[in-house]
CHARMM internal coordinates of N, CA and C (Angstrom, degrees):
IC EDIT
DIST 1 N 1 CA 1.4575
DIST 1 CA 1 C 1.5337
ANGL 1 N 1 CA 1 C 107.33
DIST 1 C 2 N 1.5013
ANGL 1 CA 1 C 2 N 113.97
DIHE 1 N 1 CA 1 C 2 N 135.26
DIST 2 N 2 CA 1.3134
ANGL 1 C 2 N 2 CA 107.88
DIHE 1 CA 1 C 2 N 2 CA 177.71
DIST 2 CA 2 C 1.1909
ANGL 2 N 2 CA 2 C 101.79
DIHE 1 C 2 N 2 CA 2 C -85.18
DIST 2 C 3 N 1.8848
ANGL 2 CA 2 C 3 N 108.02
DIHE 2 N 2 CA 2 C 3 N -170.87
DIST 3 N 3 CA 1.4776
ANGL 2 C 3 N 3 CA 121.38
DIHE 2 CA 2 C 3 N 3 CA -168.17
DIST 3 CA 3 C 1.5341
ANGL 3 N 3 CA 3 C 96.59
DIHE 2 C 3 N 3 CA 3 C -79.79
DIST 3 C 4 N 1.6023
ANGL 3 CA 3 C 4 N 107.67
DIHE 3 N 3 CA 3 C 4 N -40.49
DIST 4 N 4 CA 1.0660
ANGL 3 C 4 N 4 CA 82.82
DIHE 3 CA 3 C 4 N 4 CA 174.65
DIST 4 CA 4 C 1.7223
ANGL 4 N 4 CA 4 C 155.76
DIHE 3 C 4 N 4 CA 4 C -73.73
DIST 4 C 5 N 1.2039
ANGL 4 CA 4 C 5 N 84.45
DIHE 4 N 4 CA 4 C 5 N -33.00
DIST 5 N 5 CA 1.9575
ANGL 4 C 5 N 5 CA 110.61
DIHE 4 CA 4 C 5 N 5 CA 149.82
DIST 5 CA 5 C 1.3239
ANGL 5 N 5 CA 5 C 112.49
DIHE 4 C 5 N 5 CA 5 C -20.20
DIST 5 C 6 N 1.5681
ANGL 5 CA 5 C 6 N 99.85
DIHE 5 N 5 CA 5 C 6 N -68.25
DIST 6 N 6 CA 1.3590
ANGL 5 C 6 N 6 CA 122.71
DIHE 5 CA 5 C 6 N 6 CA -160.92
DIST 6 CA 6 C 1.4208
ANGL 6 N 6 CA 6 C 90.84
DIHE 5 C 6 N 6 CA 6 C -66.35
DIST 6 C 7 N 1.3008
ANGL 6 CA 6 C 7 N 145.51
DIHE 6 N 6 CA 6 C 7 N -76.90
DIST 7 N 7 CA 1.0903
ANGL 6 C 7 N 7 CA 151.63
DIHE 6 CA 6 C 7 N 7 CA 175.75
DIST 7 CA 7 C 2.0400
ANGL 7 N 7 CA 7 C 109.90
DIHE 6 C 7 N 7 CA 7 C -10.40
DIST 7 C 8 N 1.2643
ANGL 7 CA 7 C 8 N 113.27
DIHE 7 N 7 CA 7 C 8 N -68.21
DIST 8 N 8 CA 1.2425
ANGL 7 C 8 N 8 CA 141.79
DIHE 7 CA 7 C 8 N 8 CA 157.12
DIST 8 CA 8 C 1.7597
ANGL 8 N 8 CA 8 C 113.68
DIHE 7 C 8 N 8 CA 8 C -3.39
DIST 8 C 9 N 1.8221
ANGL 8 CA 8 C 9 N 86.66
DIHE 8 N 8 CA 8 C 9 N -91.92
DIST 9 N 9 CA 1.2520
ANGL 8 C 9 N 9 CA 127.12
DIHE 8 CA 8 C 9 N 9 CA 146.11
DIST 9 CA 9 C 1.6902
ANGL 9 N 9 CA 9 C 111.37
DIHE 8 C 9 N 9 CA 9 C -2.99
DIST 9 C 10 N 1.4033
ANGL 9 CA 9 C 10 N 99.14
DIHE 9 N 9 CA 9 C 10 N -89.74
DIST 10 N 10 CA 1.6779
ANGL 9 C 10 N 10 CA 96.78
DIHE 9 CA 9 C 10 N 10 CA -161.98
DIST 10 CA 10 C 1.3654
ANGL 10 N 10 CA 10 C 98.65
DIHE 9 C 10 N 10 CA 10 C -80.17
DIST 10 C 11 N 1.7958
ANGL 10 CA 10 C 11 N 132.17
DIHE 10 N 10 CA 10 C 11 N -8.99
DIST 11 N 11 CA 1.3452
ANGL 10 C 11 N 11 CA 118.00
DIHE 10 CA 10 C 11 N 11 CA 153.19
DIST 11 CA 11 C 1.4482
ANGL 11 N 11 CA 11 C 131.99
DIHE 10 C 11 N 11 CA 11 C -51.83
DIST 11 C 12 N 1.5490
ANGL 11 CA 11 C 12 N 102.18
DIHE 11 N 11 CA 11 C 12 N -33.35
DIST 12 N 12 CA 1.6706
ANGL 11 C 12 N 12 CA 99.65
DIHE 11 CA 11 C 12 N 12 CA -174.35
DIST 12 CA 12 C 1.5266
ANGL 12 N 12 CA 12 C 98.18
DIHE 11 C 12 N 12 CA 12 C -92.60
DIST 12 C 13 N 1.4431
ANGL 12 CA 12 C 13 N 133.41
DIHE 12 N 12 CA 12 C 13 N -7.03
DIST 13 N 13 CA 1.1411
ANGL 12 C 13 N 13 CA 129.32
DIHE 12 CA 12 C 13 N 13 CA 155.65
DIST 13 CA 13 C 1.6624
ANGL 13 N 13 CA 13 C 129.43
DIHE 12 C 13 N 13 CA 13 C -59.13
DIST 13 C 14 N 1.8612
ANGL 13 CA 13 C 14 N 91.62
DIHE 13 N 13 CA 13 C 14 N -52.57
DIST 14 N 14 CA 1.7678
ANGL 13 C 14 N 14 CA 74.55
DIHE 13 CA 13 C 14 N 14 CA 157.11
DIST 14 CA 14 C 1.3653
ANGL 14 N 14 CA 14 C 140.15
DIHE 13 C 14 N 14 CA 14 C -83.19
DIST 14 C 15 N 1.4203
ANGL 14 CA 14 C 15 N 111.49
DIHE 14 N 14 CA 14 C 15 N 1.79
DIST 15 N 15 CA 1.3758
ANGL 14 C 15 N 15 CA 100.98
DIHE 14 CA 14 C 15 N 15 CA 170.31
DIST 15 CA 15 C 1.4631
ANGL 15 N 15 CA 15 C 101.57
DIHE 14 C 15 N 15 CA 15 C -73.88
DIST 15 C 16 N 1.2287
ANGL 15 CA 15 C 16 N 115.89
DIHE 15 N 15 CA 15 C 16 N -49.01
DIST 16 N 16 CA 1.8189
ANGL 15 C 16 N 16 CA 97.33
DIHE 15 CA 15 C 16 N 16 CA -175.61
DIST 16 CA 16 C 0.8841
ANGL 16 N 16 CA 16 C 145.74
DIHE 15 C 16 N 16 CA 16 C -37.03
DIST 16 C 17 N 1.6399
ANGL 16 CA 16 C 17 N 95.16
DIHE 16 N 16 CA 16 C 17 N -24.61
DIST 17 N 17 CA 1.9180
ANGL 16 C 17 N 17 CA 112.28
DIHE 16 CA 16 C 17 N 17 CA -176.48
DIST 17 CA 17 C 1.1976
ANGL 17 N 17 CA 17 C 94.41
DIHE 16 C 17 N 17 CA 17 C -100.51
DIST 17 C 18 N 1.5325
ANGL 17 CA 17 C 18 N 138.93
DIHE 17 N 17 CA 17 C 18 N -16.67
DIST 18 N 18 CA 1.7066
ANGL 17 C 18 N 18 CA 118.22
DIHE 17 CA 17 C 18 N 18 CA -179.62
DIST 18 CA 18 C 1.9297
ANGL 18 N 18 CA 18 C 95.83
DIHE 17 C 18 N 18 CA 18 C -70.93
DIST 18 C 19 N 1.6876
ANGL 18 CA 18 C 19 N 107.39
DIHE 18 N 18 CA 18 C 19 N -59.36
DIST 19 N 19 CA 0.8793
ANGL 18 C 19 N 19 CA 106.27
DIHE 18 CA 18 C 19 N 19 CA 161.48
DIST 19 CA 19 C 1.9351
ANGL 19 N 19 CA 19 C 157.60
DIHE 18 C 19 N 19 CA 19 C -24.24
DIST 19 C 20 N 1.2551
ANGL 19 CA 19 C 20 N 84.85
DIHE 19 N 19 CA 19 C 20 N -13.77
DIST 20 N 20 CA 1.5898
ANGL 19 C 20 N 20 CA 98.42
DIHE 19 CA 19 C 20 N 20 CA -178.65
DIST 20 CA 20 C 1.3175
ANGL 20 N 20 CA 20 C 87.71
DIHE 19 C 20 N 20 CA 20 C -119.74
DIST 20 C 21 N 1.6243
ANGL 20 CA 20 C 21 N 123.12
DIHE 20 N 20 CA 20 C 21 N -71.11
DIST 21 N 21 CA 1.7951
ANGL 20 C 21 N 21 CA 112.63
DIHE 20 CA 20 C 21 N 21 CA -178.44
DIST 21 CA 21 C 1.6699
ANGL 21 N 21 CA 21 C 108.95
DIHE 20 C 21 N 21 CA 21 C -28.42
DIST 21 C 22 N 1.3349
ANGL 21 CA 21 C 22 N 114.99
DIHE 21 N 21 CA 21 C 22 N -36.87
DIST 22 N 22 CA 1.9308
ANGL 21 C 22 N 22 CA 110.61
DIHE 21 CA 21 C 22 N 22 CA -173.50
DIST 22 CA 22 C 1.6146
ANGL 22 N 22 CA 22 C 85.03
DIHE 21 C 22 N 22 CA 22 C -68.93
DIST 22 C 23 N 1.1441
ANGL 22 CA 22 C 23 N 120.22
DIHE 22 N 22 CA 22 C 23 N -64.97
DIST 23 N 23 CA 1.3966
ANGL 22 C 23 N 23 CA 124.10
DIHE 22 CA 22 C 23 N 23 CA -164.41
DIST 23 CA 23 C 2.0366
ANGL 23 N 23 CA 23 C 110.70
DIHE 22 C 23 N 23 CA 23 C -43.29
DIST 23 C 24 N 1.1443
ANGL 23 CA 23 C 24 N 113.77
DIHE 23 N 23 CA 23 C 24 N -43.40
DIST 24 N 24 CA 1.5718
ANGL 23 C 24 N 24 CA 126.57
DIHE 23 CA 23 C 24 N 24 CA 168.38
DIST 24 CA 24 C 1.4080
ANGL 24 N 24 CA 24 C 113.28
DIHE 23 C 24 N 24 CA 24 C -42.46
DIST 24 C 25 N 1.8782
ANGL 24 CA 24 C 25 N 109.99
DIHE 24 N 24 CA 24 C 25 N -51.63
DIST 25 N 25 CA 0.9987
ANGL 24 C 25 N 25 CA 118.27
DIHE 24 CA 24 C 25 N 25 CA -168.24
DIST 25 CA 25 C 1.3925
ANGL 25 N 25 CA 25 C 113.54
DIHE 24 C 25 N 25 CA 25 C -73.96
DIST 25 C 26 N 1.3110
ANGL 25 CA 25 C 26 N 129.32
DIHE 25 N 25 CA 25 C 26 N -33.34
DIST 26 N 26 CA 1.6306
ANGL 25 C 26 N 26 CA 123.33
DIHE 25 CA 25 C 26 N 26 CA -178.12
DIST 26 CA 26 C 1.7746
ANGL 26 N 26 CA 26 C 101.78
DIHE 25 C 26 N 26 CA 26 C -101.59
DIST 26 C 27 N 1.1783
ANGL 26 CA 26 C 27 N 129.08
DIHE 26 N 26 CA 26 C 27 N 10.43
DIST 27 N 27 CA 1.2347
ANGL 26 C 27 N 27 CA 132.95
DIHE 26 CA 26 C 27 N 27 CA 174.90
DIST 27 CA 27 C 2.4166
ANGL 27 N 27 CA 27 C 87.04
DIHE 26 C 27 N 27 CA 27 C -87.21
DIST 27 C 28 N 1.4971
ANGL 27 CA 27 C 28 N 100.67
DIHE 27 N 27 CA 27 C 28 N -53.23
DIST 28 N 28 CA 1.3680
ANGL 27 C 28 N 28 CA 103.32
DIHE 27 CA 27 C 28 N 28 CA -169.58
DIST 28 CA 28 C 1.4956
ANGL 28 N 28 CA 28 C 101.99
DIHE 27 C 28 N 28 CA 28 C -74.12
DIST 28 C 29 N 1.4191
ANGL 28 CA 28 C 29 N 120.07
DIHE 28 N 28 CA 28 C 29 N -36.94
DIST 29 N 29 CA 1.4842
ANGL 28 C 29 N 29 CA 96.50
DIHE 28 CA 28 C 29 N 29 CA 164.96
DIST 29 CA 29 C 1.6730
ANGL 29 N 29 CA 29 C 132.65
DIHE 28 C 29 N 29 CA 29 C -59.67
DIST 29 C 30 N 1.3943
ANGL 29 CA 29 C 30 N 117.29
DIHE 29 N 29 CA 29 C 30 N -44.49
DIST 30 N 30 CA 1.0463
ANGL 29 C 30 N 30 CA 109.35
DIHE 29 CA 29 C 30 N 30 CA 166.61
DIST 30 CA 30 C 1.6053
ANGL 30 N 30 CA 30 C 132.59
DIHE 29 C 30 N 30 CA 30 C -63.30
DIST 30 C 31 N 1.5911
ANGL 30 CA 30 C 31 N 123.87
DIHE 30 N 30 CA 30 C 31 N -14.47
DIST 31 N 31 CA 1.0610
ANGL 30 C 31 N 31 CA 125.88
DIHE 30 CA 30 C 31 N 31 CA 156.91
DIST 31 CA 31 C 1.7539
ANGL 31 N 31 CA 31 C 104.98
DIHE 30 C 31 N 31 CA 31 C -49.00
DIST 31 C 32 N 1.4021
ANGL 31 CA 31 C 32 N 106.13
DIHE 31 N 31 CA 31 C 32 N -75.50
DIST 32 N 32 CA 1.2950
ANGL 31 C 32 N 32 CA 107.92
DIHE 31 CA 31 C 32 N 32 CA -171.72
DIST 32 CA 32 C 1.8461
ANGL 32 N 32 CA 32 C 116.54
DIHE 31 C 32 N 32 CA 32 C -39.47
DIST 32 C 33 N 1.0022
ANGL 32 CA 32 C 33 N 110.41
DIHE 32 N 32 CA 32 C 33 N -21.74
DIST 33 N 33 CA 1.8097
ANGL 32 C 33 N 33 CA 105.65
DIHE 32 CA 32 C 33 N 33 CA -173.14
DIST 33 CA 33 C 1.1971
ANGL 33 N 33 CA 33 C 87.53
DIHE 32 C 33 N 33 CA 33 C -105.50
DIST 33 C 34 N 1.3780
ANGL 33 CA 33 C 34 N 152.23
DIHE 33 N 33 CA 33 C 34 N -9.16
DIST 34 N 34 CA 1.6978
ANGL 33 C 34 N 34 CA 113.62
DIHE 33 CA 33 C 34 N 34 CA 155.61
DIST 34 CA 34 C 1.3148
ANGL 34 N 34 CA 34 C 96.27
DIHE 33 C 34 N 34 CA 34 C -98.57
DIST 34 C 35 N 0.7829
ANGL 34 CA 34 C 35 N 147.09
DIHE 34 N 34 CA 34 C 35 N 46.05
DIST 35 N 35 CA 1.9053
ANGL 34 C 35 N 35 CA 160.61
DIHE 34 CA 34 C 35 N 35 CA 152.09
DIST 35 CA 35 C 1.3890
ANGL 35 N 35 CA 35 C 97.46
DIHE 34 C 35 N 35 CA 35 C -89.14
DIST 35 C 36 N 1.1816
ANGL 35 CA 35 C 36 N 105.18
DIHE 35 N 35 CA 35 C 36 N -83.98
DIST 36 N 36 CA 1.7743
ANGL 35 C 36 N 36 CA 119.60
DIHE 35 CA 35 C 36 N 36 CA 162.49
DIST 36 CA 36 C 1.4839
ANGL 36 N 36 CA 36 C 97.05
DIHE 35 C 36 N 36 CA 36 C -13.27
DIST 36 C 37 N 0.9872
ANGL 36 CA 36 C 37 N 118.99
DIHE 36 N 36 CA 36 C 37 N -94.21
DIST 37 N 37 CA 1.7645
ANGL 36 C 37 N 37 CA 152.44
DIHE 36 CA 36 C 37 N 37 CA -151.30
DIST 37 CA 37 C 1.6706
ANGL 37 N 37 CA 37 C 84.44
DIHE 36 C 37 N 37 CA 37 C -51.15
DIST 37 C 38 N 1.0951
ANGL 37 CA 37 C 38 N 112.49
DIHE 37 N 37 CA 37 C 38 N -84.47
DIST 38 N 38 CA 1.5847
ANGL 37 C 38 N 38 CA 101.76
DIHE 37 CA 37 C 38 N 38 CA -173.46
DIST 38 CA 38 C 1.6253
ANGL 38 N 38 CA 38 C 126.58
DIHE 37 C 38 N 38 CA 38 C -45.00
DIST 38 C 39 N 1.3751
ANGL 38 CA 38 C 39 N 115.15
DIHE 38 N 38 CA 38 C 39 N -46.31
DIST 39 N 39 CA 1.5008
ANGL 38 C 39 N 39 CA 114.26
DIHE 38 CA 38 C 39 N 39 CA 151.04
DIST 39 CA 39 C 1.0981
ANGL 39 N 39 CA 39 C 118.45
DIHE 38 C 39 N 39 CA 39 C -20.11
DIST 39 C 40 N 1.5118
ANGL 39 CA 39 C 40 N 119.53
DIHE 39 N 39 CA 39 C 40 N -77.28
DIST 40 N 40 CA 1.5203
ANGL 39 C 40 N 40 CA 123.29
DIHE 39 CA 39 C 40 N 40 CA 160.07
DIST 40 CA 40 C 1.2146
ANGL 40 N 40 CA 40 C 132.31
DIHE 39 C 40 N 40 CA 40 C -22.78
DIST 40 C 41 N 1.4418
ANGL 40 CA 40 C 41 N 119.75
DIHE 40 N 40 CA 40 C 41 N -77.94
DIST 41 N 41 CA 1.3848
ANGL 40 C 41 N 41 CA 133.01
DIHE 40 CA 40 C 41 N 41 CA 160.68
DIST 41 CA 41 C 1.1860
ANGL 41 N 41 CA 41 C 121.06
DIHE 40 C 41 N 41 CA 41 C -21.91
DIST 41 C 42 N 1.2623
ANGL 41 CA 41 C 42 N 126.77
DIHE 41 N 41 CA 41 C 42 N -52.09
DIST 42 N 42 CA 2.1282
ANGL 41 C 42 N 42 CA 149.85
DIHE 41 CA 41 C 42 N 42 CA 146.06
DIST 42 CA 42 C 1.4957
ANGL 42 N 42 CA 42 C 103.83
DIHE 41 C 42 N 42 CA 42 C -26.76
DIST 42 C 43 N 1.0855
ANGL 42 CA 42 C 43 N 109.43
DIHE 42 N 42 CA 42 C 43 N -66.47
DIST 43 N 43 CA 1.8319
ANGL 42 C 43 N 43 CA 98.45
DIHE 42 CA 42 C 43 N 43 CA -165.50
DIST 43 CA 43 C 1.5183
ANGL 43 N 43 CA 43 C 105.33
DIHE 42 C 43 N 43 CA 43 C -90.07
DIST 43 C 44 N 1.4438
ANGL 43 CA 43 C 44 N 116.88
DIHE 43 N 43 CA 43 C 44 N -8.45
DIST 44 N 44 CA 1.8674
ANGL 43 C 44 N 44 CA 101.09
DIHE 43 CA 43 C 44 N 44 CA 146.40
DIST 44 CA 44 C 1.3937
ANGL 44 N 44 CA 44 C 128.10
DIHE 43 C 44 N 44 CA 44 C -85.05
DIST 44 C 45 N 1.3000
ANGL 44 CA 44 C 45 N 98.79
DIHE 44 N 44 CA 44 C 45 N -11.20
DIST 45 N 45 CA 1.5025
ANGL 44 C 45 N 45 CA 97.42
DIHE 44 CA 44 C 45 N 45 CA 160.20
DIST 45 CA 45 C 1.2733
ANGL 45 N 45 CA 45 C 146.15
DIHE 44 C 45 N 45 CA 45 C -76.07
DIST 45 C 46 N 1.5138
ANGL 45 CA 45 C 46 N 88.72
DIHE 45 N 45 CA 45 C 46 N -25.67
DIST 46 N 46 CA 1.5443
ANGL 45 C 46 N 46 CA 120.60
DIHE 45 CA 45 C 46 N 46 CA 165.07
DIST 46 CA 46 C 1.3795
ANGL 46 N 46 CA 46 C 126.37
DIHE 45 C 46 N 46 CA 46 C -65.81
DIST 46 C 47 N 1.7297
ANGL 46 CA 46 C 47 N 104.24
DIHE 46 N 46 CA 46 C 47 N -38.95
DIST 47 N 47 CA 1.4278
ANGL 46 C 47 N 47 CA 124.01
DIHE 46 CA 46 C 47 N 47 CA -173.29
DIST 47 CA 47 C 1.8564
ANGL 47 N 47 CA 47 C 111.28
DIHE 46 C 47 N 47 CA 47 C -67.89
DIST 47 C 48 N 1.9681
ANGL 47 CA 47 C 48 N 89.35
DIHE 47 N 47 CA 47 C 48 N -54.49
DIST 48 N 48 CA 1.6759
ANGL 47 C 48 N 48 CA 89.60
DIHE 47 CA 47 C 48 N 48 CA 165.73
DIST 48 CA 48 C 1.6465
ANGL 48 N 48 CA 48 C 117.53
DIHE 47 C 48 N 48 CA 48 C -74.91
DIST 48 C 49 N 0.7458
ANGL 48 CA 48 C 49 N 126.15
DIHE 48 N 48 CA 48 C 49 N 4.29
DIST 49 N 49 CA 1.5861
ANGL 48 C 49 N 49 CA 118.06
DIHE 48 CA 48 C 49 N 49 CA 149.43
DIST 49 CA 49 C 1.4994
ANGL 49 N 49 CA 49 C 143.18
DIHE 48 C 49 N 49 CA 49 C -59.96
DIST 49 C 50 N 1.7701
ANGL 49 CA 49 C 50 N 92.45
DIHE 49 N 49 CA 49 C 50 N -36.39
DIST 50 N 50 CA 1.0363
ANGL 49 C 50 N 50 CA 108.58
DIHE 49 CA 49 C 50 N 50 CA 174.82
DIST 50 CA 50 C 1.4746
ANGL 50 N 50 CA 50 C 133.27
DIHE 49 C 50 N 50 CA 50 C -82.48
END
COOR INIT
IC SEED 1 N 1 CA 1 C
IC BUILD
C-alpha cells in the first residue's frame, strides 16, 4: 500500500466514525424524546385513573 493509499484509507475511515458518532447522537436523542413521551403518557394514565 502506498503512502498515499494509506493516507486515503484512514481518511475514509474517519469519516465513518464521525459519521456513525453523528449517527449515535440522533439515534440517543430520539431515545431520550420517547423517554420524554412515555413519562408523559404515565401521568395521563395516572390522571385517568383517578
Amino acid at each position: 500500500m502506498t503512502q498515499k493509499e494509506l493516507e486515503q484509507e484512514i481518511k475514509r475511515k474517519e469519516d465513518e466514525i464521525k459519521a456513525l458518532l453523528e449517527l449515535k447522537d440522533l439515534v440517543f436523542d430520539y431515545e431520550r424524546q420517547i423517554d420524554l413521551r412515555l413519562a408523559d403518557l404515565s401521568k395521563l394514565y395516572k390522571q385517568r385513573k383517578n
